[in-house]
BAVODREN-526652 format. One record per atom (N, C-alpha, C): x, y, z. Coordinates in steps of 0.1 Angstrom, whole numbers, plus 5000, padded with zeros to 4 digits. Example, Ala and Ser with C-alpha at 12.3 -4.5 7.8 and 13.67 -1.06 7.14 Angstrom:
BEGIN
513249435078/512349555078/513249675078/512849785071/513749895071/512950005079/
***
This chain:
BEGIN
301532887559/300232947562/299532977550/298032897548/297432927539/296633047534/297033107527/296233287526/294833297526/293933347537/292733377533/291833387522/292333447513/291933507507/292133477493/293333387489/293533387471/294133187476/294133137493/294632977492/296332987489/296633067483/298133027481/299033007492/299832857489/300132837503/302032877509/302332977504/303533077506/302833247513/303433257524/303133417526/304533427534/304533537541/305933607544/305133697555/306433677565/305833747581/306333857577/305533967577/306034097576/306434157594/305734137602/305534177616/305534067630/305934017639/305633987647/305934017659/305134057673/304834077682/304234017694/304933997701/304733927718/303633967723/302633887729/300734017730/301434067746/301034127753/301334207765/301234087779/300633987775/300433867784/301733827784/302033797773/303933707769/302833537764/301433527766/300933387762/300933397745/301033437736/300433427722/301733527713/301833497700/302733577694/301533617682/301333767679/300733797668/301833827663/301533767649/302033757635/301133857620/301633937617/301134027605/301933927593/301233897583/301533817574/301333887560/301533857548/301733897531/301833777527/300733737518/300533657506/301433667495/302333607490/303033637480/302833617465/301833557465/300633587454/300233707453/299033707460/297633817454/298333927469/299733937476/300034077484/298734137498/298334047498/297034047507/297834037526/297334087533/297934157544/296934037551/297433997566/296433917575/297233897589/296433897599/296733857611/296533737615/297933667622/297533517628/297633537641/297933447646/297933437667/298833287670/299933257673/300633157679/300433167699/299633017698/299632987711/300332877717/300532867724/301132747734/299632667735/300332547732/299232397732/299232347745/298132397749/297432347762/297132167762/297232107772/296331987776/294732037773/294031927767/292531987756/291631957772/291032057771/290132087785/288532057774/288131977780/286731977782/285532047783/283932067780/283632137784/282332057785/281632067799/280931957797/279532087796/278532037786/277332097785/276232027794/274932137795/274132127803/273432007802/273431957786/272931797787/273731687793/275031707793/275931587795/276831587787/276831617776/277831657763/278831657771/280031607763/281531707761/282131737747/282531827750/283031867740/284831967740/285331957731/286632057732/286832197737/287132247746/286932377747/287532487737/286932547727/286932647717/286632747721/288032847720/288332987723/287633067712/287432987698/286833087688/285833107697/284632997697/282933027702/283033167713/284133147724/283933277735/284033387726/285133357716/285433537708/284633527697/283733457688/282233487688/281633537691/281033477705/279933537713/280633687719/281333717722/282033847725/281733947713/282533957697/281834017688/280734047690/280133907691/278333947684/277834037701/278133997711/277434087720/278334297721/279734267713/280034397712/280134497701/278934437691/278534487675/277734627680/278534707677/277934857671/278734907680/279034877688/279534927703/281634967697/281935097711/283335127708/284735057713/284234877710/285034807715/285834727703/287834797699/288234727691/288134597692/288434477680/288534367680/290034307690/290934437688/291834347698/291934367709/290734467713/290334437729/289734337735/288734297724/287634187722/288834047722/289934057714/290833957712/291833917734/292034007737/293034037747/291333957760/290434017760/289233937768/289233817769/289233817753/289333647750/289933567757/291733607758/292733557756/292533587776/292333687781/291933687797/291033587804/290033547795/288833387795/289333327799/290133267783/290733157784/292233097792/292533217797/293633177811/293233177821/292033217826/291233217836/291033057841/289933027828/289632877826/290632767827/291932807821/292732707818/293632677836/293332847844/293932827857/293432767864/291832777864/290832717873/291132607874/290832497860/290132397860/291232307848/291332197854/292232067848/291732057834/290931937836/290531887824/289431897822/288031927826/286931997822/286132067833/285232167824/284932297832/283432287824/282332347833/280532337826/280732437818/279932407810/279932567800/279032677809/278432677820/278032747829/278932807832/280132757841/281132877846/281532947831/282232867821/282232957805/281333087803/279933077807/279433147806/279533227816/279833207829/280033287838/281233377837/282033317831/283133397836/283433537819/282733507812/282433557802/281533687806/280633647812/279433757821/280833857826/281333807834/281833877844/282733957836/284033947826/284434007819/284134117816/283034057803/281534177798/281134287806/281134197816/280334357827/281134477833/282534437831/283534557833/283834647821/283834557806/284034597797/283334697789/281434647793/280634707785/279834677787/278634787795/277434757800/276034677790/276134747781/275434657765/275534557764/277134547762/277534387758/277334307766/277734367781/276934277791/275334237787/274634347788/273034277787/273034237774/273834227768/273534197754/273834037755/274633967760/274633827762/274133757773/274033867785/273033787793/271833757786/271233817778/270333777773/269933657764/271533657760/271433517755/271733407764/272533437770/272933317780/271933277787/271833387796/270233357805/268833287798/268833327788/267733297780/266133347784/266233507784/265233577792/264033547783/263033527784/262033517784/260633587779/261033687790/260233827787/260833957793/260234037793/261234187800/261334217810/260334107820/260334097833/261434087835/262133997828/263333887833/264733977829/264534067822/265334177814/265834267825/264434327832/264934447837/264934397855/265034317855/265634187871/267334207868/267634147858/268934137856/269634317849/268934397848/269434527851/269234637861/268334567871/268034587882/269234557891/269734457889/270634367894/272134437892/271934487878/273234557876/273234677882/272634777886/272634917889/273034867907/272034737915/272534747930/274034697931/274634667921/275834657919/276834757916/275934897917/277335007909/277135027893/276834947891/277634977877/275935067867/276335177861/275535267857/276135317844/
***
């Protein structure tokens, strides 16, 4: 495993741990160079799922882009990264249960909504808004209109 941070290609597992799923092994790692500390993630290699986009595209389904877009809609907010990591990692078994070999990036985005919205009412509106691609504030306060006849407050 190549170090972050100084390239050198020797580090040493200081730590490893089974995630609570039993799907992924986190690994705490040490550079044996430059002593620099890092987190990896060991997954089981899925059959490559598809993702077909709203043009027609396909493309590979990439767990980074969901844990991306999760960050960026849970920035400022009191959500650790390895809660944001464990979501991810809830997505992407979701998806991988549903659907064989390819899934629209619409349910992707759906089922990403739907996480969000238990997690964190912000981060929810914070990506519907990208997802949806609201418009104006009409279209803002519909979709939090939407949220409140639903409970969630």
């Amino acid at each position: 495993m190549k170090c972050p941070s100084c390239n050198y290609k020797e580090t040493k597992v200081v730590d490893s741990r089974l995630s609570s799923e039993g799907t992924s092994i986190r690994r705490r790692r040490e550079c044996l160079k430059c002593e620099r500390r890092f987190t990896t993630y060991e997954y089981i290699e899925q059959v490559p799922l598809m993702v077909v986009k709203a043009d027609g595209r396909r493309q590979p389904f990439d767990r980074a882009k969901i844990l991306g877009g999760i960050v960026k809609a849970c920035e400022k907010r009191p959500i650790s990264i390895d809660r944001m990591e464990e979501v991810t990692a809830e997505i992407e078994r979701a998806i991988q249960k549903q659907y064989d070999r390819e899934v629209s990036s619409k349910n992707v985005g759906e089922e990403v909504m739907k996480k969000l919205a238990h997690l964190d009412d912000v981060a929810y509106v914070r990506f519907a808004s990208v997802y949806r691609q609201f418009r104006d504030v009409n279209q803002f306060m519909s979709e939090l209109s939407h949220m409140f006849k639903k409970g969630k407050k």
